[in-house]
N, C-alpha and C positions, 0 to 999 in steps of 0.2 A: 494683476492684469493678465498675466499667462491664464490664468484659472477661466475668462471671459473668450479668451480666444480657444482655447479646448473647447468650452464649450459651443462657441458658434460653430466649430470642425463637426460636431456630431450630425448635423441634416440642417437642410433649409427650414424647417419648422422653429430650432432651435436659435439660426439666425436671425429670423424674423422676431422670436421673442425677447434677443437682444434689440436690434435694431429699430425697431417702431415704437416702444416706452420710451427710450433715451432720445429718442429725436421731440418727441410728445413732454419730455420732460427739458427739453432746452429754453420752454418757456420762464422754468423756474430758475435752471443754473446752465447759462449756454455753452460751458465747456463739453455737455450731453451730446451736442452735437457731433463733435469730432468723434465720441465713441461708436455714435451711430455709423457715420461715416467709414470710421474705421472698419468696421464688419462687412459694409459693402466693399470697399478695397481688399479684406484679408480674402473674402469670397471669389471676386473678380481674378486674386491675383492666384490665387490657390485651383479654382476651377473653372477658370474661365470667363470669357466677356458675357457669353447667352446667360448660364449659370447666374453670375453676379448682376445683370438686369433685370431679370426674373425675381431675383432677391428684392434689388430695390422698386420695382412695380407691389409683391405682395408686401413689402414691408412700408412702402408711400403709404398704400390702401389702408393698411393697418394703424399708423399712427394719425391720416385723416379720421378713421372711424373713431378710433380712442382718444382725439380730441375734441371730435364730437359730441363723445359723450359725458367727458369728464369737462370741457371748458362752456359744451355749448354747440350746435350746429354753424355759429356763425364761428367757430375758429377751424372748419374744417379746411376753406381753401386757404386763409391765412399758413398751416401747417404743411398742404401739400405744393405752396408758391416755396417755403423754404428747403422743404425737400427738394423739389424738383431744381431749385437755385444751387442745393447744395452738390446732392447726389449725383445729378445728371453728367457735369464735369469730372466728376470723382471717379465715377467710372468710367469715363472716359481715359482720363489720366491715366488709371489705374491699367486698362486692357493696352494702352500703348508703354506701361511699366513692363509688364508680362511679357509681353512682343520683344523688346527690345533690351529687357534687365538693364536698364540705364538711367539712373535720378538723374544727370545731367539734362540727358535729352527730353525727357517725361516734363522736366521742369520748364525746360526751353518751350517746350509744345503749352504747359501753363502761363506762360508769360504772355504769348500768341492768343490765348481764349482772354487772356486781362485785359487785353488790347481790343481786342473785336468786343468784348463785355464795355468796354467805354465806349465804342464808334455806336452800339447799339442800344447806348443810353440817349445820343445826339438825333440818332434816326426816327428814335420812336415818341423822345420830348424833346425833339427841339432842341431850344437853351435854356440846360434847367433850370439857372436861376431864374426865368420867367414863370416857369413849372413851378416851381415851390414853392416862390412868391405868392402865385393865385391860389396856393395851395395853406400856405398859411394866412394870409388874408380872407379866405373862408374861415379858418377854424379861430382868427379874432374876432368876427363877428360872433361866432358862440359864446364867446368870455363875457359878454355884454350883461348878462344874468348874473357875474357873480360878483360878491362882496371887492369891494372897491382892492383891498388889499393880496387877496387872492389874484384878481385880476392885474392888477400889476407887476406882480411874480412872474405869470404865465405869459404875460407880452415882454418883460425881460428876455423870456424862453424863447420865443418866436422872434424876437430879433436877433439872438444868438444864433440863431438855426437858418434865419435870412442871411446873416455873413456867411455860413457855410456854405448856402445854395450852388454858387461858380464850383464849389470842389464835389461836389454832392456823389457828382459818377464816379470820378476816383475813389473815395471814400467807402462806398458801397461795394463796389465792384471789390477793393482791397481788402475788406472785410469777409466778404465772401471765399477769395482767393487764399485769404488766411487760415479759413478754417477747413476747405479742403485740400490745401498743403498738408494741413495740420493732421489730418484724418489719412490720408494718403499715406505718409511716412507712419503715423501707430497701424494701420495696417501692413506696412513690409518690416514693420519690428515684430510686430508677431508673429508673421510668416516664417521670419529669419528664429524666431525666438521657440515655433513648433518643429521647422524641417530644415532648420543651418544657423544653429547656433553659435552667435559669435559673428554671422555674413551680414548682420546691418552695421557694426559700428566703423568697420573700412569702406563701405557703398556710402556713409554718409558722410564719413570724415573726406572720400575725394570728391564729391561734389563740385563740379563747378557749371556755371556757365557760360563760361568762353566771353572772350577778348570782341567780339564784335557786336553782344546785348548790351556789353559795360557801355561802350562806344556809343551805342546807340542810347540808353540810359544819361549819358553825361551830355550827348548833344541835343538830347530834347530836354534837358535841364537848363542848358545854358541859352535855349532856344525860350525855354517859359520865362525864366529872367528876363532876357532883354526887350520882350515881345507883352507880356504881360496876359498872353491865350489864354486861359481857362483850360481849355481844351489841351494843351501842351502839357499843365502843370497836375490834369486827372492822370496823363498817359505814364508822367513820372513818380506818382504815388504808387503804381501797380507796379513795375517795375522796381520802384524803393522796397515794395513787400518781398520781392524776388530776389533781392539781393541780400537785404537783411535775413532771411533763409540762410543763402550762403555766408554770409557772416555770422551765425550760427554754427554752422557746422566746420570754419573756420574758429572759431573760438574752441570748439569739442575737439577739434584734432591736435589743437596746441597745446591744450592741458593736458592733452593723452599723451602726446608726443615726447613734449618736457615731463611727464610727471609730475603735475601740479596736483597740488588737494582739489578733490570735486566741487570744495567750499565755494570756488572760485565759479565756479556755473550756477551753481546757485543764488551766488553776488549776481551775474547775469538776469538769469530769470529775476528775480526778483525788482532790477530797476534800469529793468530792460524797453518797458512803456515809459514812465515817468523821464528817465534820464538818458539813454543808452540806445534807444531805437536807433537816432540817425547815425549815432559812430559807427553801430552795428551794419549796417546800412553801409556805411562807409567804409568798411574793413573788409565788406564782401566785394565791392568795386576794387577797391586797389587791389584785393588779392591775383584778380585777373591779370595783374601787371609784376608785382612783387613775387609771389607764389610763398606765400610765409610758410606754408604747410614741410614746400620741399625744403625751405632754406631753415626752420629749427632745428636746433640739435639739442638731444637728452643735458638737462644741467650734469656738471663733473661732479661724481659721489654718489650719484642716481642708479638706484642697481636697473 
């Protein structure tokens, strides 16, 4: 990974030639994205906001045209809708990283665009689940042409997708927030990993984001229960993302702190979606309260 960030260090030509394949290749394996990502943030944060714009306008241009060419003219603005969903925030994020050297705050200011990214999913559709409804109900009428068994696979599909609709803006919006957190932080690993070696693992390990997002997190959770909003229960999916972050980097400080086998993060990542999202989720709220980070101590025998 170091060897990717040298090389974007060498000139904007060289950034662009990272970043615009790997975004054009998220089609095949969408972990791509966060790399692309990341080169925009190690740019933004290394030479600035204009600097790292500039990046991501000829590197948008670049992976529009090279999916043009390799998918088809019709996956050019499909390519430059994800970019600009991804990037545009990232660098943003990223120039009020630089400004302020603060994951807390940086994060806090992300939590704020997850927020205004869901008011702006209600503004522009309404209630999705009437949006997606008419949205799948067009594309059942296409299924009508095909073999009876196929066809009933595919309307299984569209009615699982129909129960999603009420969470649809959370869900997107979280997804997106995921992957330029995700982009954001491999960008100031590298940065810390070319010019302050050793200066991300303490900036991540104290992470937090304060006693009154928790608050506000747990009141619009206890708000989506009782009430049953839709709308309440997108606003706590984004902030669930937010928090699971910090429960994350709650989890890295503790193993580092005790001394534990790295096995132990690995057990993480590994059944982190499947089993382990909401505890993680859960461990980054109460931390706001508890502060486990200050209150471990090294086990006794531990050099």
């Amino acid at each position: 990974m170091k060897s990717i960030a040298v090389f974007v260090m060498r000139g904007r030509s060289a950034a662009v030639l990272i970043a615009a394949p790997t975004a054009v290749l998220f089609w095949l394996f969408p972990p791509l994205l966060i790399v692309s990502g990341a080169v925009v943030a190690l740019v933004t944060l290394r030479r600035g906001a204009a600097e790292g714009a500039l990046l991501a306008v000829l590197a948008g241009l670049g992976a529009g045209a090279l999916a043009g060419l390799v998918l088809g003219l019709g996956a050019m603005w499909p390519m430059l809708s994800v970019v600009l969903a991804c990037w545009i925030p990232l660098w943003a994020l990223a120039s009020l990283l630089r400004a302020t050297v603060s994951l807390s705050v940086t994060l806090r200011a992300a939590a704020l665009l997850g927020l205004l990214g869901v008011g702006g999913f209600y503004l522009v559709l309404g209630d999705p689940a009437v949006w997606w409804s008419q949205t799948l109900d067009g594309l059942r009428q296409g299924l009508t042409t095909l073999p009876s068994g196929e066809r009933a696979t595919l309307e299984q599909l569209l009615d699982l997708l129909r129960s999603w609709a009420p969470l649809l803006p959370g869900q997107v919006v979280s997804a997106a927030l995921l992957f330029v957190l995700a982009g954001l932080l491999l960008g100031r690993w590298w940065q810390a990993l070319l010019f302050n070696p050793g200066g991300f693992r303490p900036e991540f390990h104290q992470l937090r984001l304060g006693r009154p997002l928790a608050l506000l997190a747990l009141a619009l959770f206890g708000a989506a229960v009782l009430s049953g909003w839709p709308a309440l229960s997108n606003l706590v999916l984004v902030l669930g993302t937010l928090y699971s972050v910090q429960g994350i980097a709650v989890a890295h400080a503790l193993v580092f702190k005790l001394r534990l086998s790295p096995a132990w993060l690995l057990l993480l990542y590994l059944f982190l979606v499947p089993l382990l999202s909401q505890l993680v989720m859960a461990l980054g709220i109460a931390d706001a309260w508890a502060d486990f980070r200050t209150r471990a101590r090294p086990r006794p025998g531990k050099p």
